[in-house]
ZASEMI-923822 format. One record per residue (C-alpha): residue number from 1; x, y, z. Coordinates in Angstrom, 3 decimals, padded with zeros to 6 digits. Each point is the difference from the previous one (the first is absolute). Example, Ala and Ser with C-alpha at 12.3 -4.5 7.8 and 13.67 -1.06 7.14 Angstrom:
// ZASEMI-923822
+-----+----------+----------+----------+
! num !     east !    north !       up !
+-----+----------+----------+----------+
!   1 !  012.300 ! -004.500 !  007.800 !
!   2 !  001.370 !  003.440 ! -000.660 !
+-----+----------+----------+----------+
END
This chain:
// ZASEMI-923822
+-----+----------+----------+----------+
! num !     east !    north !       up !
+-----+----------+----------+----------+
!   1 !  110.075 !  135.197 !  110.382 !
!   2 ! -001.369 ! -000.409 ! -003.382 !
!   3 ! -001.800 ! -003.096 ! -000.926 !
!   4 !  001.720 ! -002.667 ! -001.698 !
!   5 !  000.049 !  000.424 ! -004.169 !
!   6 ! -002.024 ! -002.957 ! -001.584 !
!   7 !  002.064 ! -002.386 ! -001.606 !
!   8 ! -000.513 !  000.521 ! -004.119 !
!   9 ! -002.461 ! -002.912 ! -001.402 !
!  10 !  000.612 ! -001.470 ! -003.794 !
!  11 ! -001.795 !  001.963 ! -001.856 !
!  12 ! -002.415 ! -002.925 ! -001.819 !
!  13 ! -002.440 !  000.661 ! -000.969 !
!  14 ! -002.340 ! -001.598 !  002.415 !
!  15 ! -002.676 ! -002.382 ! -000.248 !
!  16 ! -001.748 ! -001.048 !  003.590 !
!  17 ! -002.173 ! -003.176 ! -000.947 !
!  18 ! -002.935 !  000.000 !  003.299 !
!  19 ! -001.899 ! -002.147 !  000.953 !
!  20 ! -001.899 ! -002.502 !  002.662 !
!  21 !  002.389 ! -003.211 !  000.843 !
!  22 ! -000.842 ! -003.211 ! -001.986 !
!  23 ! -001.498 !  002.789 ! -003.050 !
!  24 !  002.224 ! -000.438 ! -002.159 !
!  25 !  002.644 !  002.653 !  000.321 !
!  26 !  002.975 ! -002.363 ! -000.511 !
!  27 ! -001.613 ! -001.413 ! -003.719 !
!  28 ! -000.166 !  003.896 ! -000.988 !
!  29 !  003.376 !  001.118 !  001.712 !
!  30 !  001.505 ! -003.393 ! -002.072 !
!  31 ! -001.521 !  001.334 ! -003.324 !
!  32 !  001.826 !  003.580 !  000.967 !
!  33 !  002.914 ! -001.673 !  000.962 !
!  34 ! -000.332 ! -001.624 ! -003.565 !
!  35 ! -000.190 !  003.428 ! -001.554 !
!  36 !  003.720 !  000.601 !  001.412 !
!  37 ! -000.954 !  002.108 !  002.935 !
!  38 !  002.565 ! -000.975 !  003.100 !
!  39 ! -001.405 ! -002.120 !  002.722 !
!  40 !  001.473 ! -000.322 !  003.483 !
!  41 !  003.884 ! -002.089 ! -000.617 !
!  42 ! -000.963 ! -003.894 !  000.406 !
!  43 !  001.460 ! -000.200 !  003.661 !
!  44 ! -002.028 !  002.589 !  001.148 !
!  45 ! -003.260 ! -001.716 ! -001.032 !
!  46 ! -002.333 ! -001.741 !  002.263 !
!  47 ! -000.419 ! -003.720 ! -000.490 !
!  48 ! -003.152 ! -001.068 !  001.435 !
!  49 ! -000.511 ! -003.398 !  000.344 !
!  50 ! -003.027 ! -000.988 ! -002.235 !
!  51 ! -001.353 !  000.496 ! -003.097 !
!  52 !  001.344 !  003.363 ! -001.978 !
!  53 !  003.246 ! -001.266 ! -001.675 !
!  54 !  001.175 !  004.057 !  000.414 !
!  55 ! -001.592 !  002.741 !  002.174 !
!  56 !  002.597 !  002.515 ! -001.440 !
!  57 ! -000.849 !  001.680 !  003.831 !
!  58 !  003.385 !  001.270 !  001.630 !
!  59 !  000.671 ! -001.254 !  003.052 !
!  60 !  001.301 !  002.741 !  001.772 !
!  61 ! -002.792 !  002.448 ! -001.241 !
!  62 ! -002.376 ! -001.920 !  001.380 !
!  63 !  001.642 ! -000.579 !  003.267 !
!  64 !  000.238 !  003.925 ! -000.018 !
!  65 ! -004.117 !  000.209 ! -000.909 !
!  66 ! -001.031 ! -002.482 !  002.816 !
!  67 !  002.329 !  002.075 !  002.566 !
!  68 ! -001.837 !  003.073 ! -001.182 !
!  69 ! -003.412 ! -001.941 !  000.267 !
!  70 !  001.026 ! -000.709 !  003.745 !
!  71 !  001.097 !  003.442 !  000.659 !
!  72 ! -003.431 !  001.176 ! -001.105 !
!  73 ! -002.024 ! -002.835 !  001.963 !
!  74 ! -000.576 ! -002.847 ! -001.962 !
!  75 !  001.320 ! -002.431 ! -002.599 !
!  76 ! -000.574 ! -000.895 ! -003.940 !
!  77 ! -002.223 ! -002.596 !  001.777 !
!  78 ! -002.035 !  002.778 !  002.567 !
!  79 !  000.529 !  003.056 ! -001.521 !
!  80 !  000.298 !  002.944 !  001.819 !
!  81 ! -002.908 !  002.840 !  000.039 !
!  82 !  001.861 !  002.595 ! -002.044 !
!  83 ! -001.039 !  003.490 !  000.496 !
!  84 !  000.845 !  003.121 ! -002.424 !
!  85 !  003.752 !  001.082 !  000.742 !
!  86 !  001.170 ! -002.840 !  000.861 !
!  87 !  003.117 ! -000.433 ! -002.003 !
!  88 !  001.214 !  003.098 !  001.567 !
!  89 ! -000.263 ! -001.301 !  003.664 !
!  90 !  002.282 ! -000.502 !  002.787 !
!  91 ! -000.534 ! -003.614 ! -000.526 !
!  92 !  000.759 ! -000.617 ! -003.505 !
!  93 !  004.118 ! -000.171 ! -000.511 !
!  94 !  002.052 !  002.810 ! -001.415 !
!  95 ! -000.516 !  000.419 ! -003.788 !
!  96 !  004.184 ! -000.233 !  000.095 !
!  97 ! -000.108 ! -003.439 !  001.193 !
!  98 ! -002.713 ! -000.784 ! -002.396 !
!  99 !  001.651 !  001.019 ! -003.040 !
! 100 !  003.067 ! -001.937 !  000.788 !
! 101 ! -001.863 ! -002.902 ! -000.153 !
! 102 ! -001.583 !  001.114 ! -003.169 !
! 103 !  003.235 !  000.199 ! -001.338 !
! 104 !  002.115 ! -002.616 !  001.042 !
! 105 ! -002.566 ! -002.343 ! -001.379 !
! 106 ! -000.092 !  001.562 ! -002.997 !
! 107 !  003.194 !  000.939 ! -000.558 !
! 108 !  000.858 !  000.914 ! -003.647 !
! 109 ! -001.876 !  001.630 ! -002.754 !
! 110 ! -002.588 ! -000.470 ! -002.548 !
! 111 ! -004.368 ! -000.724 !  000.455 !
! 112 ! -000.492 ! -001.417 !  003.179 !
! 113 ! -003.309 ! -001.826 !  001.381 !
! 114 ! -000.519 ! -000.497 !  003.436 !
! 115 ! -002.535 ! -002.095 !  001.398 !
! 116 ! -001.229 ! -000.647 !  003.328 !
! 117 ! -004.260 ! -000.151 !  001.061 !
! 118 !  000.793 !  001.862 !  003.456 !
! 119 !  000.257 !  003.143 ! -002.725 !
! 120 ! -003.522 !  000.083 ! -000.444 !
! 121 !  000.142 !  001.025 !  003.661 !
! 122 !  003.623 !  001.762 !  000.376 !
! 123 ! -000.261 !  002.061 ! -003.423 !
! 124 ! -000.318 !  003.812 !  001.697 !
! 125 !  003.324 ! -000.667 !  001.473 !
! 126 !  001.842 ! -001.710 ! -002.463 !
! 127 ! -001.324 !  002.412 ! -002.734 !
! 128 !  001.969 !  002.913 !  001.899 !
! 129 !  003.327 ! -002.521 ! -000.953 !
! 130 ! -000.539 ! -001.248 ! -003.236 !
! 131 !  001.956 !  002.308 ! -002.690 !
! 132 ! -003.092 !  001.474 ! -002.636 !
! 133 ! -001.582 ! -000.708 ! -002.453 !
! 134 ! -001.405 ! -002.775 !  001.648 !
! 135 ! -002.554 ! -002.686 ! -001.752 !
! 136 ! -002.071 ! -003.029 !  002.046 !
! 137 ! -001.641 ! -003.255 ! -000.940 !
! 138 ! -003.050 ! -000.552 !  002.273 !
! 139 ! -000.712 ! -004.040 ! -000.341 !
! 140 ! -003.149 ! -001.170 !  001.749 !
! 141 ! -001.624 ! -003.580 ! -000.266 !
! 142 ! -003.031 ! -001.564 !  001.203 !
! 143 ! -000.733 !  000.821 !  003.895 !
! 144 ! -000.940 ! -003.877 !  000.444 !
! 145 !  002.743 ! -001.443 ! -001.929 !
! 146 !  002.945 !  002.067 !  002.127 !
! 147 ! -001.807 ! -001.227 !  003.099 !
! 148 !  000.227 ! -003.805 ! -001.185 !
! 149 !  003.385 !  000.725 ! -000.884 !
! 150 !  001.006 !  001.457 !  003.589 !
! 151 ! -002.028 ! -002.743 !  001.486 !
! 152 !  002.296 ! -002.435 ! -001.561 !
! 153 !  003.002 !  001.845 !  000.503 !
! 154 ! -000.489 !  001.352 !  003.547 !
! 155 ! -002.708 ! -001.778 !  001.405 !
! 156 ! -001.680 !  003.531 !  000.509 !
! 157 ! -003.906 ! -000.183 ! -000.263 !
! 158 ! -001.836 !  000.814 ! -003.300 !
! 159 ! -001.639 !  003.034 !  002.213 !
! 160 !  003.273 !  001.297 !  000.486 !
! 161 !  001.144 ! -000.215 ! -003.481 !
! 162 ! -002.695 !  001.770 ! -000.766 !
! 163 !  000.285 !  002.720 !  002.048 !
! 164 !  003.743 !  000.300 ! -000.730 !
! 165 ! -001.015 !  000.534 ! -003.147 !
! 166 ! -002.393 !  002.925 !  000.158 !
! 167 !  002.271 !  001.700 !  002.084 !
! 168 !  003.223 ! -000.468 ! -002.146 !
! 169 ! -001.989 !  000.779 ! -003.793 !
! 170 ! -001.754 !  002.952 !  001.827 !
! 171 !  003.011 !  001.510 !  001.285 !
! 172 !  001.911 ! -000.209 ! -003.204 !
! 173 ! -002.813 !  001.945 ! -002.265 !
! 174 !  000.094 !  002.763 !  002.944 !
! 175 !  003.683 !  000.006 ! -000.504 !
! 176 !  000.525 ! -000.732 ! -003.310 !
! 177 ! -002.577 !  002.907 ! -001.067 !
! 178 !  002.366 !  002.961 ! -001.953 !
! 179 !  002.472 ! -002.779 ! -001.055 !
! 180 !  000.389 ! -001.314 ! -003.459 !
! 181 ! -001.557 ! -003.402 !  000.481 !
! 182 ! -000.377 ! -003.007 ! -002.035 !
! 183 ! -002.976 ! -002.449 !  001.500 !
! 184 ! -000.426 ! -003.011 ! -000.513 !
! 185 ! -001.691 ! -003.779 !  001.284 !
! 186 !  002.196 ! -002.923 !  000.503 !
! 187 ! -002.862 ! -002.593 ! -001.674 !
! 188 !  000.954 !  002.526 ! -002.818 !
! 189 !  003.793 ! -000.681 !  000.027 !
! 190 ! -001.258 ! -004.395 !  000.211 !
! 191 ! -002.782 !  000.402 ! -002.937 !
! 192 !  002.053 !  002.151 ! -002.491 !
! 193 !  003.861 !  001.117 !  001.217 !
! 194 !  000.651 !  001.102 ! -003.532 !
! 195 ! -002.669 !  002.138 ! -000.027 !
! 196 !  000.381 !  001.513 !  003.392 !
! 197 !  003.791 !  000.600 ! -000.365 !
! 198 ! -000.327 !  001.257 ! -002.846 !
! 199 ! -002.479 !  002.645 !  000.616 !
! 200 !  002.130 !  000.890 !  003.153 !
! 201 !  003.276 !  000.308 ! -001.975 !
! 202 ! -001.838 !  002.580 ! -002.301 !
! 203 ! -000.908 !  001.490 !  002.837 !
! 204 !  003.444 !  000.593 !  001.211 !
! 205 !  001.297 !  000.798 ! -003.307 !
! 206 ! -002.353 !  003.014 ! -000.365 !
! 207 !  001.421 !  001.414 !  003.674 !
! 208 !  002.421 !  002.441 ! -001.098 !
! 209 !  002.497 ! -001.749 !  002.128 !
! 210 !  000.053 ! -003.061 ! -001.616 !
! 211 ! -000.361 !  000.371 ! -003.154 !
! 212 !  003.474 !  000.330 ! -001.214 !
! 213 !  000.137 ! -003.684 !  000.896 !
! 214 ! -002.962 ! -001.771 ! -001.197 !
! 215 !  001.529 ! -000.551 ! -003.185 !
! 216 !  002.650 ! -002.708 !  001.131 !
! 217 ! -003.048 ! -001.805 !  002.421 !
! 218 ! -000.471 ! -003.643 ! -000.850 !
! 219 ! -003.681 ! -000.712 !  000.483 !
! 220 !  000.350 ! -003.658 !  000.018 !
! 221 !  002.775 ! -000.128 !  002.248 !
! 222 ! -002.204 !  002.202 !  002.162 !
! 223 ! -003.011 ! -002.639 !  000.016 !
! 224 !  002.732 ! -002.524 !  000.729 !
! 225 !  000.913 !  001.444 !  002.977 !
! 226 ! -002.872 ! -000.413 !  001.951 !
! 227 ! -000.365 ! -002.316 !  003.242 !
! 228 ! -002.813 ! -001.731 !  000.746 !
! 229 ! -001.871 ! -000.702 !  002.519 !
! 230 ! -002.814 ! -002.692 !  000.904 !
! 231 ! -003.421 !  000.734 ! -001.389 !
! 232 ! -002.534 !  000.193 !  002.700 !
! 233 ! -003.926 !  000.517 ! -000.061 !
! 234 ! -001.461 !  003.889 ! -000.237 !
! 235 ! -003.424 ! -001.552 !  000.338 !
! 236 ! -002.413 !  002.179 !  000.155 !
! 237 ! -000.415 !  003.151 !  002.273 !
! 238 ! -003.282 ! -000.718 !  001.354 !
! 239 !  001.888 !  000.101 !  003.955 !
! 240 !  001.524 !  003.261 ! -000.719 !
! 241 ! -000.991 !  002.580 !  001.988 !
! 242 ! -001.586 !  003.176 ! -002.560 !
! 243 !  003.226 !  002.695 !  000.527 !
! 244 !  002.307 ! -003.234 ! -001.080 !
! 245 ! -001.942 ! -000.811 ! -003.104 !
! 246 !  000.104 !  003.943 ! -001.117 !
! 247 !  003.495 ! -000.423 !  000.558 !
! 248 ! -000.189 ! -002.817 ! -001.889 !
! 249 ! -001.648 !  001.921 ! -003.192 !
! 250 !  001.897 !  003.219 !  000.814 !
! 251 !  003.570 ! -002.269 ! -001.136 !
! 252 ! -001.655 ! -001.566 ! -002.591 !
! 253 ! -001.425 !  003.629 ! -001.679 !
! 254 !  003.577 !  001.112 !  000.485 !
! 255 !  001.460 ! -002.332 ! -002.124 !
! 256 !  002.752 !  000.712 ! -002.170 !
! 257 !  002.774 !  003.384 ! -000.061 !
! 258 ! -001.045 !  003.708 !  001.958 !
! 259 !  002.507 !  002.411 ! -000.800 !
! 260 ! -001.116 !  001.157 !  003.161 !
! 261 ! -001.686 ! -002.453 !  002.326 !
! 262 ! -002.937 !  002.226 !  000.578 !
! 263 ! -001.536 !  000.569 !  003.834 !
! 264 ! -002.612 ! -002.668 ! -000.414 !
! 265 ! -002.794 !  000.260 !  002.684 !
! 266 !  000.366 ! -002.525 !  002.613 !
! 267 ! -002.294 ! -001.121 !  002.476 !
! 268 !  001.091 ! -000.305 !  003.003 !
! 269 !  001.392 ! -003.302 !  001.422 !
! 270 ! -001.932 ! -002.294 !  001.073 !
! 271 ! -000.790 !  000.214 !  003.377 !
! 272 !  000.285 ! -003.738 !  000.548 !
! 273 !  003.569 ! -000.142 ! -001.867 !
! 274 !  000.528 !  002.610 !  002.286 !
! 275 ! -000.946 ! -001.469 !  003.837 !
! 276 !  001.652 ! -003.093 ! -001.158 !
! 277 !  003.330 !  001.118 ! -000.788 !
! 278 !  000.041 !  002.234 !  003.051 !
! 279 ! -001.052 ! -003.312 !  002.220 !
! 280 !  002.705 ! -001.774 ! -001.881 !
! 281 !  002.664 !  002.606 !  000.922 !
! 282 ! -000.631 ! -000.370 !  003.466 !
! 283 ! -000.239 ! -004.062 !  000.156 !
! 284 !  003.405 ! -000.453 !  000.718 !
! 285 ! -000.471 ! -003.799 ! -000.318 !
! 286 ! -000.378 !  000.702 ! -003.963 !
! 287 !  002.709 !  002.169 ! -000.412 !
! 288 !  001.845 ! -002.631 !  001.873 !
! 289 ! -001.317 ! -002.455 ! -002.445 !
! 290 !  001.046 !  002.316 ! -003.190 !
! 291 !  003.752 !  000.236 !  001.467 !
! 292 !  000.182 ! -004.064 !  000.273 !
! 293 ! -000.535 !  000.361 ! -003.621 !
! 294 !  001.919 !  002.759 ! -000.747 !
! 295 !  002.738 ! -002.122 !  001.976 !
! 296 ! -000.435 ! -002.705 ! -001.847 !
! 297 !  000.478 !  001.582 ! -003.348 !
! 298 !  003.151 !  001.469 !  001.819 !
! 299 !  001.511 ! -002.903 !  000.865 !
! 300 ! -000.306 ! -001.529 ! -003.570 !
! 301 !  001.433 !  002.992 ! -001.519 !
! 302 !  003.069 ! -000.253 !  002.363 !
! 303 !  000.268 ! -003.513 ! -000.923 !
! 304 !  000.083 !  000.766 ! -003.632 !
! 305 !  002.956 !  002.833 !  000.756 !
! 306 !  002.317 ! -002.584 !  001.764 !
! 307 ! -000.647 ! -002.565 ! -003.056 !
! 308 !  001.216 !  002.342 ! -002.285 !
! 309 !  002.969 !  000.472 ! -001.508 !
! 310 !  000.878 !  003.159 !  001.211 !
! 311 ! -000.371 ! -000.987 !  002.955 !
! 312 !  002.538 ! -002.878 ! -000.012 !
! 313 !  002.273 !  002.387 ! -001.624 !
! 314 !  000.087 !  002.477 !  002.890 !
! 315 !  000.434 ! -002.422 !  002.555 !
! 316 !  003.709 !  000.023 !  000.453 !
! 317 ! -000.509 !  003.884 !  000.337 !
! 318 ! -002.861 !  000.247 !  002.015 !
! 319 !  002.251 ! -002.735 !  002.738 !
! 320 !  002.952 !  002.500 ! -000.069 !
! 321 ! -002.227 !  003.159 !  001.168 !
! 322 ! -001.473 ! -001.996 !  002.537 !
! 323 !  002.980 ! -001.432 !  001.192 !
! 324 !  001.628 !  003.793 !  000.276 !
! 325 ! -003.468 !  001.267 !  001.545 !
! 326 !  000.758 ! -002.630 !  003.030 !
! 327 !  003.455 !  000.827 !  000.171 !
! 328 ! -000.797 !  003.749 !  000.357 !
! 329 ! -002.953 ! -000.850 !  002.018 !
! 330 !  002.206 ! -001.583 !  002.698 !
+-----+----------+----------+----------+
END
């Protein structure tokens, strides 16, 4: 029996906007979404409970990333060691089943942006999905400042921030090398939006794929469209260990459009980032710890669905198919 066909994706184009959690990606995925590129429908988006106003993150993409993460040993919060072939193990879920999901979220046509950090990890697989030509926005921000920032958010340690952070902004150059890439720092987006946005929207408009439709963008409303999120202290990276401080000038050299990314030279990871995550993998007391959390955010999302309106609405309906799923249960 053949295999099944892959269901057919909107064509986009598609921008993938990467990046390490608390960097910044929903400020530059809000100035996209400004530009008129579709963002996941409004029920479909997450709705954390603290400070970004909108993570314009779907909901059911990201449940289908941190299934993969499990599948492949790990979590957005341990990530998994990921060797070369990966996305084309027995592990990893049919690229059918992925593509569904692709396109159910973003059902329709038009640019599309899609943003999630586990990409910085996932990219090999989802880059076998994603319809070409396909473009990327690499945000990166201050190793310190995302650790304060998870700290605050997750009660995770500032050494586990840290190393979060060299693993998920080394993975993504690896992945993001042959891929037209726009980089960029998120104390960039704070200190000067205009100027960032614009230099990335001129950046899209010379991709051959988008520039049929840079005439009708709306800088302004673009600008206006990005969420915030708390400032928090870079300080200085005098505690950084010397392969996270070359990472460290490595984004900041990179700065700006590659039409490719090039292969950059990486050193390898950190040996410390490494032993750490692999410890944290296997302390199930901590991954016990990130699922409260993960719980928690769960639970306030459900609460928020059976608030809304919809909700109320489809309560009449929702009590008939239960009643007839008793009756035929009897």
């Amino acid at each position: 029996m053949g295999s099944e066909p892959t269901p057919t994706l909107p064509a986009g184009p598609w921008v993938l906007v990467l990046g390490m959690h608390r960097s910044g990606t929903s400020a530059i995925t809000g100035a996209l979404a400004g530009l008129g590129l579709r963002t996941p429908p409004a029920d479909d988006r997450m709705d954390w409970p603290e400070s970004n106003p909108e993570h314009w993150e779907s909901l059911s993409m990201t449940v289908f990333d941190d299934d993969l993460m499990e599948a492949l040993g790990g979590s957005w919060r341990e990530p998994p060691d990921l060797q070369p072939g990966w996305e084309s193990g027995p592990q990893v879920r049919p690229v059918t089943d992925a593509a569904e999901a692709l396109r159910t979220t973003f059902a329709g046509s038009g640019p599309v942006v899609w943003k999630d950090p586990r990409l910085c990890l996932l990219l090999p697989y989802w880059q076998r999905i994603v319809p070409p030509p396909l473009a990327a926005v690499l945000i990166w921000r201050a190793p310190m400042a995302v650790a304060r920032s998870l700290q605050r958010r997750d009660a995770m340690s500032l050494i586990d921030g840290v190393a979060l952070w060299e693993r998920y902004n080394r993975s993504a150059l690896a992945n993001l090398a042959g891929i037209d890439t726009f980089v960029c720092s998120f104390e960039s987006v704070e200190e000067d939006p205009t100027r960032t946005v614009g230099a990335l929207g001129e950046w899209l408009s010379a991709l051959p794929q988008y520039g049929h439709l840079a005439p009708s963008w709306d800088l302004e409303q673009a600008v206006a469209g990005i969420s915030h999120v708390p400032a928090e202290d870079g300080g200085s990276h005098d505690d950084l260990l010397p392969s996270q401080v070359g990472l460290v000038s490595l984004l900041t050299d990179l700065d700006g459009g590659h039409t490719p990314l090039p292969d950059v030279p990486l050193a390898p990871e950190s040996p410390w980032t490494g032993a750490l995550l692999a410890a944290r993998r296997e302390n199930h007391a901590y991954r016990i710890e990130g699922l409260e959390t993960e719980l928690g955010y769960a639970r306030t999302e459900l609460d928020r669905l059976r608030n809304s309106t919809s909700w109320r609405i489809t309560r009449p309906l929702r009590d008939v198919v239960s009643a007839v799923q008793a009756r035929t249960a009897r």
